[in-house]
Backbone as CSV, one residue per row, in Angstrom:
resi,resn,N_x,N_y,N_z,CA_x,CA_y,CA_z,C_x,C_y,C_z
1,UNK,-37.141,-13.990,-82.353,-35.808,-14.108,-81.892,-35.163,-12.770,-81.595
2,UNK,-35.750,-11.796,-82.355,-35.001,-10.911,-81.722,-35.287,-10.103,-81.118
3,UNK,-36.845,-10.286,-80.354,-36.807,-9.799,-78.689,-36.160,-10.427,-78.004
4,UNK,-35.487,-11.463,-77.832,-34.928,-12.560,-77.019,-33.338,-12.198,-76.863
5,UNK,-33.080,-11.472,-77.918,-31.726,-11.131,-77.750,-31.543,-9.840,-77.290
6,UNK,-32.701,-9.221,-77.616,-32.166,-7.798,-76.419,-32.819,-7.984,-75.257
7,UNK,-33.387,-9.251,-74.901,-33.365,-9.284,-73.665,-32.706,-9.829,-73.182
8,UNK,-31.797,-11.025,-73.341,-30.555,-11.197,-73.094,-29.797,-10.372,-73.160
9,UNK,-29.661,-9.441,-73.960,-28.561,-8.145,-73.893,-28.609,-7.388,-72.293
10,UNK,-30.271,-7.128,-71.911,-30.235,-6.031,-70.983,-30.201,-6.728,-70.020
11,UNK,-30.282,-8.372,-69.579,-30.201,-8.917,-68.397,-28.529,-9.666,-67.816
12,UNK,-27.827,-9.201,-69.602,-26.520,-9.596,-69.322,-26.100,-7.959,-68.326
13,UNK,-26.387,-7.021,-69.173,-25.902,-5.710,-69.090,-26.037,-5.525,-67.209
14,UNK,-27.549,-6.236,-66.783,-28.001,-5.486,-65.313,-27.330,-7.033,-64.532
15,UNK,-26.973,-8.159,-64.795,-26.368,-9.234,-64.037,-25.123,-8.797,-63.777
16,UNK,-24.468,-8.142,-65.050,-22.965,-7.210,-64.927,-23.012,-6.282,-63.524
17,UNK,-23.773,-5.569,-63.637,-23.915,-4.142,-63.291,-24.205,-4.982,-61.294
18,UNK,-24.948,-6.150,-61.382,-25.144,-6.778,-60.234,-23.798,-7.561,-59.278
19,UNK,-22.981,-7.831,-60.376,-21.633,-8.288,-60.082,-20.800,-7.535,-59.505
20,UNK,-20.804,-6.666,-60.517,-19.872,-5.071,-59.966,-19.999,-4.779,-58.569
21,UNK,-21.859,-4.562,-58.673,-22.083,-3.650,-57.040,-21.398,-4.693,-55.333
22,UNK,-21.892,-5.989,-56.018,-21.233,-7.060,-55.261,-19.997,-7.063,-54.765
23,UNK,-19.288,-6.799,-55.557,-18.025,-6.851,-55.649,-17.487,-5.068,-55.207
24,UNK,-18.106,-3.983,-55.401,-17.497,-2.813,-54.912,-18.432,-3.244,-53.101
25,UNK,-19.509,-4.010,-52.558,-19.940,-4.140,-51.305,-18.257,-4.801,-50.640
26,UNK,-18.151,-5.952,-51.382,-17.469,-7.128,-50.489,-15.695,-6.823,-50.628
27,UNK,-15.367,-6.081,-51.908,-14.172,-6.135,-51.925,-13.079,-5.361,-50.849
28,UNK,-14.018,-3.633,-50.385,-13.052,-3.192,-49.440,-13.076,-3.276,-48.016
29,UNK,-14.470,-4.293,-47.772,-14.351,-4.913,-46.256,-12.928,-5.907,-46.202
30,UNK,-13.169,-6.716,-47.370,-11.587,-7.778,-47.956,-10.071,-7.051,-47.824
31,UNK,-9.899,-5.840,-48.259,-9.092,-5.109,-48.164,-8.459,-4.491,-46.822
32,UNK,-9.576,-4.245,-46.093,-9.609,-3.730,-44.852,-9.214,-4.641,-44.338
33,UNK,-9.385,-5.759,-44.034,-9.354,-6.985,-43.373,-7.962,-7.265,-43.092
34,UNK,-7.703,-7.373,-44.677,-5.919,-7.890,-44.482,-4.862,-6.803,-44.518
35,UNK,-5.900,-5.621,-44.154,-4.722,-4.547,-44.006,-4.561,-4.311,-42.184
36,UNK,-5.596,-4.255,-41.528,-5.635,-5.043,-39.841,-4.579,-6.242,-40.203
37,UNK,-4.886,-6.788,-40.173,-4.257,-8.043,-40.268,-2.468,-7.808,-40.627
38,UNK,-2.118,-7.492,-41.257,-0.977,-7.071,-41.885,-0.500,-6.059,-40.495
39,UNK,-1.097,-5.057,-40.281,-1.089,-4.317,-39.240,-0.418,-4.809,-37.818
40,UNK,-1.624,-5.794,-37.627,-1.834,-6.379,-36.092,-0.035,-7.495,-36.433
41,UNK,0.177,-7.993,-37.558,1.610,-8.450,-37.614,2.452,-7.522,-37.088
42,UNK,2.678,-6.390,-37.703,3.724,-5.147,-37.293,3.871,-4.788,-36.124
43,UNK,2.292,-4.720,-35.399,2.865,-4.581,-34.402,3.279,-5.375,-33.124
44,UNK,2.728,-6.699,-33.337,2.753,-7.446,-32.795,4.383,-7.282,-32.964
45,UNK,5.319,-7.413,-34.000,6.688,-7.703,-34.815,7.480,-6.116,-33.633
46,UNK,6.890,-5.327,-33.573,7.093,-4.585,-32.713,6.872,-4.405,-31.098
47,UNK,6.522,-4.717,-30.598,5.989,-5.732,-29.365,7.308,-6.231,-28.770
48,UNK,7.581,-7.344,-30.068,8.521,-8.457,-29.288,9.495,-7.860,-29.475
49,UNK,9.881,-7.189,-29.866,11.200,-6.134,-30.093,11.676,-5.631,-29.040
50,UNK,10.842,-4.670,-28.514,10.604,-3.629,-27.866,10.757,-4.436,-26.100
51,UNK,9.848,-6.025,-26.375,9.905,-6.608,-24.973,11.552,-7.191,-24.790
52,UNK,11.618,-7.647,-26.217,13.438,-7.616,-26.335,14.575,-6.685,-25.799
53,UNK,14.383,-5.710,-25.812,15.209,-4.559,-25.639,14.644,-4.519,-24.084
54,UNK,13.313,-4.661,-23.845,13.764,-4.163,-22.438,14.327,-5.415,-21.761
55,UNK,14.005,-6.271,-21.624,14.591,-7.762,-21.116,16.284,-7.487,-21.208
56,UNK,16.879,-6.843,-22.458,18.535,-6.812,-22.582,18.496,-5.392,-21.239
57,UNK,18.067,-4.102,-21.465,18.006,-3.427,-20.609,17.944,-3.518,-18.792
58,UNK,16.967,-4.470,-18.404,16.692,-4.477,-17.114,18.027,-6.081,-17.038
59,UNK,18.823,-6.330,-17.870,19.740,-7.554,-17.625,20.992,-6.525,-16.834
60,UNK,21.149,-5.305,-18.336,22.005,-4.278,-18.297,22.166,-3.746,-16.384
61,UNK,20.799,-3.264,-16.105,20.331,-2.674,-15.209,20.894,-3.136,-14.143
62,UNK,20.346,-4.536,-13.936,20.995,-5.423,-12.821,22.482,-5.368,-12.557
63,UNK,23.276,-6.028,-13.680,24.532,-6.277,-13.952,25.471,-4.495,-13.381
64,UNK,24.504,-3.416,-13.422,25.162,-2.366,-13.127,25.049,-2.121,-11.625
65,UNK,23.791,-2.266,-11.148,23.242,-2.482,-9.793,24.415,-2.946,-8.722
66,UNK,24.646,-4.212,-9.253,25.467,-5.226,-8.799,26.970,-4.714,-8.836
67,UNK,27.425,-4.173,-9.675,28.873,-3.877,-9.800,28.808,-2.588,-8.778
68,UNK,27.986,-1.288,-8.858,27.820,-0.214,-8.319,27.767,-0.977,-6.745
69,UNK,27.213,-1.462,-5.715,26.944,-1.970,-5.238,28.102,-2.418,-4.472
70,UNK,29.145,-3.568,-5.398,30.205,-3.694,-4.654,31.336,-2.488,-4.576
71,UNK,31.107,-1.699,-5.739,32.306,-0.657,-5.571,32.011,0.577,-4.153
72,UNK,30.626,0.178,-3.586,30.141,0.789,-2.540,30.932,0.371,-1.697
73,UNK,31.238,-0.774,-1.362,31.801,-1.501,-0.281,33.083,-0.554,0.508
74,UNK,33.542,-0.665,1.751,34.676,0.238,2.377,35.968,-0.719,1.795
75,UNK,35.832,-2.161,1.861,36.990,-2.536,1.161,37.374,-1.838,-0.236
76,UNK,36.125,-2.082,-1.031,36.823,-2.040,-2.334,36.980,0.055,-2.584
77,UNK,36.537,0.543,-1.745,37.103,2.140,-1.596,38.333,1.998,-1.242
78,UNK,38.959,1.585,-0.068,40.184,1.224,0.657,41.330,0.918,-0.303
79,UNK,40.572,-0.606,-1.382,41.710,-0.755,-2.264,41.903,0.119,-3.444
80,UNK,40.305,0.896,-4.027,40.623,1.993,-4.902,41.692,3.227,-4.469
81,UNK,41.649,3.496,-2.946,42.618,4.458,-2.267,43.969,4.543,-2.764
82,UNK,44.418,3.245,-2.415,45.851,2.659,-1.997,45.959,2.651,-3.526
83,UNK,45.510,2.133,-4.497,45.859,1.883,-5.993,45.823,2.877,-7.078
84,UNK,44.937,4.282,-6.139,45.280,5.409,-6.745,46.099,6.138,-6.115
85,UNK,46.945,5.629,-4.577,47.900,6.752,-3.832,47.459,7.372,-3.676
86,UNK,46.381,8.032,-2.786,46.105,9.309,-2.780,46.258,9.715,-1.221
87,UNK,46.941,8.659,-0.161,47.493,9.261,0.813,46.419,9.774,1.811
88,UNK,45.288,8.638,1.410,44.253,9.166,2.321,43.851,7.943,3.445
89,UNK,43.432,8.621,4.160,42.737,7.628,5.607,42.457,7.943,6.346
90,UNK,41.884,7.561,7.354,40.685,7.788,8.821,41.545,9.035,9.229
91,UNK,40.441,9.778,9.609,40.210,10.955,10.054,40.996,10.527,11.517
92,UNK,41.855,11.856,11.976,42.507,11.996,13.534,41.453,12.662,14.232
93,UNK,41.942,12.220,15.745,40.384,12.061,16.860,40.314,13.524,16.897
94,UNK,41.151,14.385,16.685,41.166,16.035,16.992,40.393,16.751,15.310
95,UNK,40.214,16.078,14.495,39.520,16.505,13.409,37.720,15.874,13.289
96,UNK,37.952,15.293,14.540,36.301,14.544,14.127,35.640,15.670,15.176
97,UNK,34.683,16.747,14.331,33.659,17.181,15.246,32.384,16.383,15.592
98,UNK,31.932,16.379,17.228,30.767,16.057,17.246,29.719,17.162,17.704
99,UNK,28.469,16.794,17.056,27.459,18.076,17.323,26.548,17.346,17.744
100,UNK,25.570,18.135,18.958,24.602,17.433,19.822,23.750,18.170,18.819
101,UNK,22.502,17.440,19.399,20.966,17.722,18.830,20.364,18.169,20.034
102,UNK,19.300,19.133,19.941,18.597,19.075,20.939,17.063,18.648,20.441
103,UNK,16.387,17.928,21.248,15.236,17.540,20.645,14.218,18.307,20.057
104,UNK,13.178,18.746,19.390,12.363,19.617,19.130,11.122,19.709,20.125
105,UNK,10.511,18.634,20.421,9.277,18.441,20.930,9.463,18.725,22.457
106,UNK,10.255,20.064,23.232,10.265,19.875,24.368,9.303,20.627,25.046
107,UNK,8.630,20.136,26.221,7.572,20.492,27.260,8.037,21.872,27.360
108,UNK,6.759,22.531,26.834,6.815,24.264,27.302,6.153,24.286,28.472
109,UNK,6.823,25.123,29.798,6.486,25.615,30.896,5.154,26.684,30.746
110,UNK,3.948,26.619,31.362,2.723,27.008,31.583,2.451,28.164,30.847
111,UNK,3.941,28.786,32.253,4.026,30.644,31.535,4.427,31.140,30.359
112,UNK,5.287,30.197,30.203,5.727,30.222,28.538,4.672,29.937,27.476
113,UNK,3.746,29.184,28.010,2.338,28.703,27.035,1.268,30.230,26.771
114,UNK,1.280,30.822,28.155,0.210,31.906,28.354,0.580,32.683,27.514
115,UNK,2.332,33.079,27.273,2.798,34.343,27.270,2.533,34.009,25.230
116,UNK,3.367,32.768,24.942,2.662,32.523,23.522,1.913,32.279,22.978
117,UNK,0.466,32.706,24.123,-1.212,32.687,23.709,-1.355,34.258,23.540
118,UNK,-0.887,34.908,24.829,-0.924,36.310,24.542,-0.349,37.201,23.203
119,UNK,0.608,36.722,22.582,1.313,37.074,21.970,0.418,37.013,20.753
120,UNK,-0.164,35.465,20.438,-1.002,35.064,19.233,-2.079,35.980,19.042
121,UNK,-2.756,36.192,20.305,-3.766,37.163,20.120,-3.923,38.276,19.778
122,UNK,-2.616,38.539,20.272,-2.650,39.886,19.776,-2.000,40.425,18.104
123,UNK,-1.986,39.795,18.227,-1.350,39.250,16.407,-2.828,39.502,15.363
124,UNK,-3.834,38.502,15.796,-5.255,38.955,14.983,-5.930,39.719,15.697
125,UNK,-5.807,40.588,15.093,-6.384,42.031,15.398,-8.017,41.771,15.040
């Protein structure tokens, strides 16, 4: 009997020791797991937040669009004018300058072409 009990002793001792290792394999894949997990909540929890805020933002956006937009209008300048007095209105026909354009792309005459070939050339030496 009492080989039997220290061999029960040393197969309790190494079944222990078998539990343990088990358990240090499986426990911090377990850990890991629900710490992703926990994670992938947050940010997910952050996500909808964030898609929140912009959804209030691009509402914001619009709603400013829209107001900017009409205060563009010549009426509603006209009635900002008159409601701030400021004694303003259309320009008199003797204050409106007009300025011509002349086109850029105009047909150079032959000699005028030669004389700004000659010119180029002699430029690279």
């Amino acid at each position: 009997m009492a080989r039997n009990s220290k061999n029960e002793s040393g197969s309790r001792f190494g079944s222990a020791l078998a539990a343990l290792a088990l358990l240090a394999l499986l426990v911090p894949p377990g850990i890991g797991y629900v710490w992703f997990k926990d994670q992938n909540d947050v940010l997910g929890a952050q996500v909808a937040k964030q898609e929140t805020a912009l959804a209030e933002l691009k509402r914001a956006n619009s709603f400013r669009r829209d107001q900017l937009a009409g205060l563009c209008l010549p009426e509603a300048l006209d009635n900002q004018v008159k409601k701030m007095n400021l004694g303003l209105g259309p320009p008199l026909q003797a204050q409106v300058i007009r300025l011509t354009e002349t086109p850029l792309n105009l047909p150079v005459a032959p000699a005028e072409r030669r004389r700004a070939q000659g010119v180029a050339s002699e430029r690279n030496y």
